[in-house]
C-alpha positions in Angstrom: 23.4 3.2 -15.2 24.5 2.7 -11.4 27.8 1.1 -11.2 27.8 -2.5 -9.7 28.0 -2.8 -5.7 28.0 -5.7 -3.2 29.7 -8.4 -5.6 26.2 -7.8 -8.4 27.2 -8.4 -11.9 28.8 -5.4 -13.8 26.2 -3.9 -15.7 26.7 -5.4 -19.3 26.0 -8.9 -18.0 22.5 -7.3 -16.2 20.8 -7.1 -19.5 21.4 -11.0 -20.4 20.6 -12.2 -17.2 17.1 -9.9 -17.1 15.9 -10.3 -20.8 14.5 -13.9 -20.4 12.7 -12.8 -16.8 11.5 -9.8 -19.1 10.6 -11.8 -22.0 8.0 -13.7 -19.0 4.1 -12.7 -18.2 3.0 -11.8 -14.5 0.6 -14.1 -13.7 -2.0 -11.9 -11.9 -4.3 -13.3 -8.6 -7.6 -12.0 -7.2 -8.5 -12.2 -3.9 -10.7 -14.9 -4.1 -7.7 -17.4 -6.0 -5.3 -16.0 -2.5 -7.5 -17.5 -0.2 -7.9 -20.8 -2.0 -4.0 -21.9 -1.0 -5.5 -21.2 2.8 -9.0 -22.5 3.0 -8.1 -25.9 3.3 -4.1 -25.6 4.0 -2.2 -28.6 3.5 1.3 -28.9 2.7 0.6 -29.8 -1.2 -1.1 -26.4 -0.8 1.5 -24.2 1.0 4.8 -25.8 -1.5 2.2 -24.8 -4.4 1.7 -21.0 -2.9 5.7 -21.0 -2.1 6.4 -22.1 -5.8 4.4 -19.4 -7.4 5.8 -16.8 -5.0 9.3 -18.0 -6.2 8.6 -17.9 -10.0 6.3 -14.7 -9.4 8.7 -12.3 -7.3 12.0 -12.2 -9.7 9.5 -12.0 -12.7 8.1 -9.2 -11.1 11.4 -7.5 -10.0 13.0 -7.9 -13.5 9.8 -6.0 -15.2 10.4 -3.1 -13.2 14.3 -2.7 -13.4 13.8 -3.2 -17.2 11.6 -0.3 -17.0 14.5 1.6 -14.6 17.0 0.8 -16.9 15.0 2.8 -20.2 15.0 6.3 -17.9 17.4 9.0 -19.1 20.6 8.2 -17.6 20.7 11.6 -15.3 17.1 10.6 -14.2 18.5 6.9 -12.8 22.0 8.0 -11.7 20.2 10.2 -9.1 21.2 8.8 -5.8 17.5 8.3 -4.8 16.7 6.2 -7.8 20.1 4.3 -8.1 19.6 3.2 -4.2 16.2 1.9 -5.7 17.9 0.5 -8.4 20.6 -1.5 -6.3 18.2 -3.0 -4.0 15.7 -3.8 -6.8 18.7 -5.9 -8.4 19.8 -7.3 -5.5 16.4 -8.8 -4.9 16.2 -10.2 -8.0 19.4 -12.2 -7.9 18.7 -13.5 -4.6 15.3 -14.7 -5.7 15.6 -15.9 -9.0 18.6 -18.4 -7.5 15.8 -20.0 -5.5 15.7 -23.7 -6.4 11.9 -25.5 -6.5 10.9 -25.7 -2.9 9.4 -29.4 -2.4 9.9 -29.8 1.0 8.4 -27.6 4.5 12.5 -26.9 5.3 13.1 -25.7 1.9 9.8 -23.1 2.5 10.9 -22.4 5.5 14.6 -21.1 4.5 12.6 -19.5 1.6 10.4 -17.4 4.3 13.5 -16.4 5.5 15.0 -14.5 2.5 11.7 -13.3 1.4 11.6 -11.3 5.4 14.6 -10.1 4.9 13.8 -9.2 1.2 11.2 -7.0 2.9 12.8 -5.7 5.5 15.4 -4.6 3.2 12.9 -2.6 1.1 11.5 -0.4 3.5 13.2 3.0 2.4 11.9 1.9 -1.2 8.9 4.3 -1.4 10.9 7.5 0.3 13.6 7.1 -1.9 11.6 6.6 -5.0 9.4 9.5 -3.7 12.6 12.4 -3.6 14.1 11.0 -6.6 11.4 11.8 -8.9 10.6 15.0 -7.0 14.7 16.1 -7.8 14.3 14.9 -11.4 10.9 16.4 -12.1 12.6 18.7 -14.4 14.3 16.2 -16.5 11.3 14.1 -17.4 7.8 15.3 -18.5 5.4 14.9 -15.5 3.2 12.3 -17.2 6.0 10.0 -17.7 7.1 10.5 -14.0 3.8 9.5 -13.1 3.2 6.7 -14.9 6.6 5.5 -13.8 5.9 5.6 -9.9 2.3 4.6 -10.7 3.7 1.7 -12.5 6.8 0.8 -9.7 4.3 1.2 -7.1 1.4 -1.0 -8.4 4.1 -3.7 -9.0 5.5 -3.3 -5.6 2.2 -3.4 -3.5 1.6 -6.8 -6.2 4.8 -8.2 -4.9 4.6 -7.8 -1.1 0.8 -9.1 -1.2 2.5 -12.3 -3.3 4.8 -12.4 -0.5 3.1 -11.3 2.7 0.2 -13.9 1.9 2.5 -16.4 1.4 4.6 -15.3 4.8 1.4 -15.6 6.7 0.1 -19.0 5.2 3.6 -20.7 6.5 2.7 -19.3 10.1 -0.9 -20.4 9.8 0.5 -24.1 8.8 2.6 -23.8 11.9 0.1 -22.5 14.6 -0.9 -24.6 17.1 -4.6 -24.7 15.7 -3.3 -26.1 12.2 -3.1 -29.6 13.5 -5.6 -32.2 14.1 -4.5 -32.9 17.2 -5.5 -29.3 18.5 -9.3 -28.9 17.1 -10.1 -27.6 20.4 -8.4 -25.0 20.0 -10.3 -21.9 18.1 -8.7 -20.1 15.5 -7.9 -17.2 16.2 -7.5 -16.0 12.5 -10.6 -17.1 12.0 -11.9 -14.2 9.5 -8.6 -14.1 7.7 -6.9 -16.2 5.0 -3.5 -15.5 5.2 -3.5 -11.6 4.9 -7.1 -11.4 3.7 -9.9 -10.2 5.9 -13.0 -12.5 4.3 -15.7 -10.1 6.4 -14.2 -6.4 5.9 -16.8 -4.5 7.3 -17.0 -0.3 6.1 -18.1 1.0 8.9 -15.8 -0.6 11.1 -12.9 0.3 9.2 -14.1 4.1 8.6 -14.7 4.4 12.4 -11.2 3.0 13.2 -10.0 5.5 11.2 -11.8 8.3 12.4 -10.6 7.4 15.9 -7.1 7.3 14.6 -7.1 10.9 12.8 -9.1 12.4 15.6 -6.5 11.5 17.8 -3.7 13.1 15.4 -5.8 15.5 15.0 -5.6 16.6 19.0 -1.6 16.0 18.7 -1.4 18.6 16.3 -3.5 21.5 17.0 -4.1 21.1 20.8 -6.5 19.4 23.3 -8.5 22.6 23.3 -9.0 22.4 19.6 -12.9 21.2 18.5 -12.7 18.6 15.8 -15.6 18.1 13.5 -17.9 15.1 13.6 -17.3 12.3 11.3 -21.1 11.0 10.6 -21.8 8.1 9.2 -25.1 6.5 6.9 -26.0 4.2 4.8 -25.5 0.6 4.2 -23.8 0.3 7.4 -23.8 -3.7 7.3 -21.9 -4.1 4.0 -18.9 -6.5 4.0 -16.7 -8.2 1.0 -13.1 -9.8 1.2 -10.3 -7.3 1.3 -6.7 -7.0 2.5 -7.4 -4.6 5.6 -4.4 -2.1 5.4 -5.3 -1.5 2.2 -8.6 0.0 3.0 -7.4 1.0 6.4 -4.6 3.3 4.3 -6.9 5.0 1.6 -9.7 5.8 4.4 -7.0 7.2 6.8 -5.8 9.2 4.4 -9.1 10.8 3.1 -10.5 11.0 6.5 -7.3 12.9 7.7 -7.0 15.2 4.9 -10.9 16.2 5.4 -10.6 16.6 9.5 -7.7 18.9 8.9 -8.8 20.9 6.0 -12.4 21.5 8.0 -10.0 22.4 11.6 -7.9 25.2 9.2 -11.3 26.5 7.7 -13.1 26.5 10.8 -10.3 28.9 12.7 -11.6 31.4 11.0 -15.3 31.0 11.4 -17.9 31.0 13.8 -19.3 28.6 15.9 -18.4 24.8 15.6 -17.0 22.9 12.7 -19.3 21.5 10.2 -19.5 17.6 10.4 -17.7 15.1 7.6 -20.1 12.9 6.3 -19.4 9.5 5.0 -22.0 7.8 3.1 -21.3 3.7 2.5 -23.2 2.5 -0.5 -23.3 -1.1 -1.0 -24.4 -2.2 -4.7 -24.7 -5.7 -6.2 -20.7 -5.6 -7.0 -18.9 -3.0 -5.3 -18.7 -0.7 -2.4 -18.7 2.9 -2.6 -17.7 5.1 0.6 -18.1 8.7 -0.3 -16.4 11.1 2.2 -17.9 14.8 2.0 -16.2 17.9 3.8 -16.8 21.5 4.1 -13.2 22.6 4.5 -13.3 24.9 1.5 -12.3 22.8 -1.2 -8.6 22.1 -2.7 -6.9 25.3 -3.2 -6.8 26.1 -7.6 -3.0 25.8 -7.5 -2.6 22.2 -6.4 -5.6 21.2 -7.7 -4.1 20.3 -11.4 -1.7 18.3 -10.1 -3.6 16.7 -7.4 -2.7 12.8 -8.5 0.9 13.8 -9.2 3.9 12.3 -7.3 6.5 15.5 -8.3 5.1 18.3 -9.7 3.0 20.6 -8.0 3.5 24.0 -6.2 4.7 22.2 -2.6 6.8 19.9 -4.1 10.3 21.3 -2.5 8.2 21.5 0.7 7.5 18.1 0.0 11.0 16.7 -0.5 12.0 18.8 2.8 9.5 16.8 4.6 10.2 13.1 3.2 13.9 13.5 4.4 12.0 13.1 8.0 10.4 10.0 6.9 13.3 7.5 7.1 10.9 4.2 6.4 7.7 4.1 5.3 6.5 0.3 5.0 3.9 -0.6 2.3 1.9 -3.2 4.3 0.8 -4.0 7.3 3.8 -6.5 8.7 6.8 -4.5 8.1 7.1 -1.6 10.4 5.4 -1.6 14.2 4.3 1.8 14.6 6.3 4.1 17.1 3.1 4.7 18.8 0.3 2.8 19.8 -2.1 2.4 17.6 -5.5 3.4 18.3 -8.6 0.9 19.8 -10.3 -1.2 17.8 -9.4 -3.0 14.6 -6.0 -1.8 14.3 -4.9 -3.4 17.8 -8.0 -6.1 17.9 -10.4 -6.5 19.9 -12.5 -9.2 21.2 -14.0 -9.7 17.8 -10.6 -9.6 16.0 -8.0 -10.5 18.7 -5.1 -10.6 15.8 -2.6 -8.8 16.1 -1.8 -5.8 13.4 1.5 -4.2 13.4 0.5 -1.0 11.8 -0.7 0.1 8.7 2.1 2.3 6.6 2.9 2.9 9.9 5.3 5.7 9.0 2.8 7.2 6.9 0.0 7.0 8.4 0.9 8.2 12.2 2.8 11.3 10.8 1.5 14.7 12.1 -0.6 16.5 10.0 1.5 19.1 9.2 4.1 16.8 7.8 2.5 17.5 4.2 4.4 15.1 1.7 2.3 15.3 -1.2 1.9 11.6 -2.1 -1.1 10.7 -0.1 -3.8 10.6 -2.6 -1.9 9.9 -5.6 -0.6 6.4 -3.5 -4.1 6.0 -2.2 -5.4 5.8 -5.9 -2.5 2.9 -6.8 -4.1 0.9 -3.7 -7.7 1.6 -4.6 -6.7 0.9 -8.2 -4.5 -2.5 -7.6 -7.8 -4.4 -6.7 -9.6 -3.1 -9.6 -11.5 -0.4 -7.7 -11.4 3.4 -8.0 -10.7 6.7 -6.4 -11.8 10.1 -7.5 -12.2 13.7 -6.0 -14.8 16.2 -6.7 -13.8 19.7 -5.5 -16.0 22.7 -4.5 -14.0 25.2 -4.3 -14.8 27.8 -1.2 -16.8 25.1 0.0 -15.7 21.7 0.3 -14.7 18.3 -1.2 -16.7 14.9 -2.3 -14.6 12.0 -2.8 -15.5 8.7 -4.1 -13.9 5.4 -2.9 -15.4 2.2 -5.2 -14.2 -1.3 -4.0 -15.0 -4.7 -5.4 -16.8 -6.5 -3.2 -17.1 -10.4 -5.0 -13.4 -10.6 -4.4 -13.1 -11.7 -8.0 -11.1 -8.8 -9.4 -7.7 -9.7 -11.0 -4.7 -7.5 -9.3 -4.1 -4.7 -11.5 -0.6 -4.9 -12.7 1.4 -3.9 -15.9 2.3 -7.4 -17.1 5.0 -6.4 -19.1 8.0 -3.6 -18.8 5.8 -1.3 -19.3 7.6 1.7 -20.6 9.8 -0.6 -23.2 8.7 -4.0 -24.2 11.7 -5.8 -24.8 
């Protein structure tokens, strides 16, 4: 293991202090149980969210550094995974010193550590990512990728804990909150905290669009003819959802289409043929399939298409992350270097919130800054809210792929309760 930094505990004492965190269960939320704290928010109801949070976040923590601390030594002492390692303890201590919050000052402070908790964190998924890619030899790939599937599910389950909880104390303190301002409208008025109550598909898919057509022109020219993104179906659906998680997983498979149907089409006739997304709405989930014609995944990436480190590309792959600095895993970490495109991302007259940006590091890389962890990331998100992702492949012709969501909101968060890869 990592040596101790920063005044943390030597390593012996770690164990102790993590077994009866460990030896706790996760208690998963749906969506529906994260907007109850914010329907009706009084301050009962915000000291409740902020107590759960505080019981919640180290239990979480200390499942995953258990599960860090079972790796083969070489694998952890890499400098990728023990900078993981070190911030992941860290975190912990900090939180699991929090005393119960009973007062709106106490929440407050607590808000406090929990931003800078996250700030902190932001070179978590970069790091994680070029760690496993340098130890890929040292571990067999299914273990690798249950491992990052495993630290990346918990992470996403701890910033939603957190960033819900982050936006309920700034709801309780906006002018509208208080009697005395009824007359004010809400401007938050679809959202509950960091849940959109009215996510509507084809909104999202044509914000999307507009975002990866405009990448799209950065990359291979204003002269450069982009396909058409068309859109059918059930084009009314909507169902309660945390927006940059859908925003995320549709950027990605709407990029990776565009740009495989751009490369096909240079060497073809006539214009581009169109992308088609099809939103399905059934009694308890929707399903938004994306259908290209850019040839399919090539047969040599294909086997390892969900993998986070194995694969063909990957020392392309770890190249490329070193250029990614930060890459934030919501939508309230990281403002985006450029502005974002029109519509929901910056809000409009029918959402005038404002949204930071959406993996911002992620998704406003160019195209040709390939870092292999799109679709295996985009599964974890799809995943986390008990929904699906799968690809169907064509190859020489094109790709189908299948995004299910659950649309009650009813669906428990996804998360391995326990250390996963060693029960203690």
């Amino acid at each position: 293991m990592p040596s101790s930094t920063d005044g943390l505990p030597p390593q012996e004492l770690r164990h102790g202090v993590l077994l009866p965190w460990v030896q706790r269960e996760a208690r998963p939320i749906s969506l529906r149980q994260l907007t109850f704290f914010g329907r009706t928010l009084t301050e009962n109801r915000l000291l409740s969210s902020a107590n759960y949070v505080r019981t919640e976040l180290p239990t979480r923590l200390a499942h995953r550094l258990r599960d860090m601390q079972t790796l083969p030594y070489v694998v952890v002492t890499n400098p990728h995974m023990s900078h993981v390692y070190e911030l992941y303890y860290k975190a912990f201590e900090t939180l699991r010193k929090v005393r119960e919050i009973s007062t709106v000052d106490d929440n407050d402070r607590y808000c406090k550590i929990i931003t800078e908790t996250l700030h902190e964190h932001l070179t978590v998924i970069p790091k994680l990512a070029m760690g496993i890619i340098e130890c890929q030899s040292l571990m067999r790939p299914n273990e690798t990728d249950k491992f990052m599937n495993t630290l990346l599910r918990s992470r996403i389950s701890r910033r939603v804990i957190a960033e819900q909880h982050l936006a309920l104390t700034e709801t309780f303190h906006s002018p509208w909150h208080f009697p005395e301002a009824k007359q004010l409208q809400d401007p938050n008025a679809d959202f509950v905290g960091e849940v959109f109550l009215r996510c509507n598909a084809k909104e999202v898919v044509q914000d999307c669009t507009q975002r990866a057509m405009s990448l799209a022109k950065e990359a291979f020219g204003p002269d450069c003819v982009l396909p058409e993104v068309k859109l059918e179906g059930h084009l009314n659906a909507t169902f309660p959802y945390i927006l940059s998680h859908l925003q995320y997983i549709v950027g990605e498979l709407l990029r990776n289409s565009i740009q495989a149907v751009v490369e096909r089409w240079v060497h073809l006739p006539g214009n581009p043929a169109p992308v088609e997304v099809l939103i399905c709405e059934a009694p308890q989930h929707v399903i938004i399939r994306i259908s290209d014609q850019g040839g399919g995944v090539p047969k040599d990436i294909l086997p390892n298409l969900w993998s986070f480190g194995k694969g063909p590309r990957s020392q392309i792959h770890l190249e490329n992350l070193v250029q990614v600095p930060k890459m934030a895993a919501t939508m309230q970490e990281l403002k985006p270097s450029k502005t974002p495109a029109a519509g929901i991302a910056q809000g409009t007259n029918d959402d005038p919130r404002p949204v930071d940006g959406s993996l911002s590091s992620l998704t406003y890389r160019p195209p040709n800054l390939r870092l292999g962890m799109g679709l295996p990331m985009s599964r974890v998100y799809a995943e986390y809210w008990a929904g699906s992702l799968e690809l169907h492949s064509l190859e020489g012709y094109g790709v189908d792929a299948f995004l299910t969501i659950s649309k009650l909101g009813n669906k428990n968060e996804q998360l391995s309760t326990r250390a996963s890869m060693d029960a203690v």
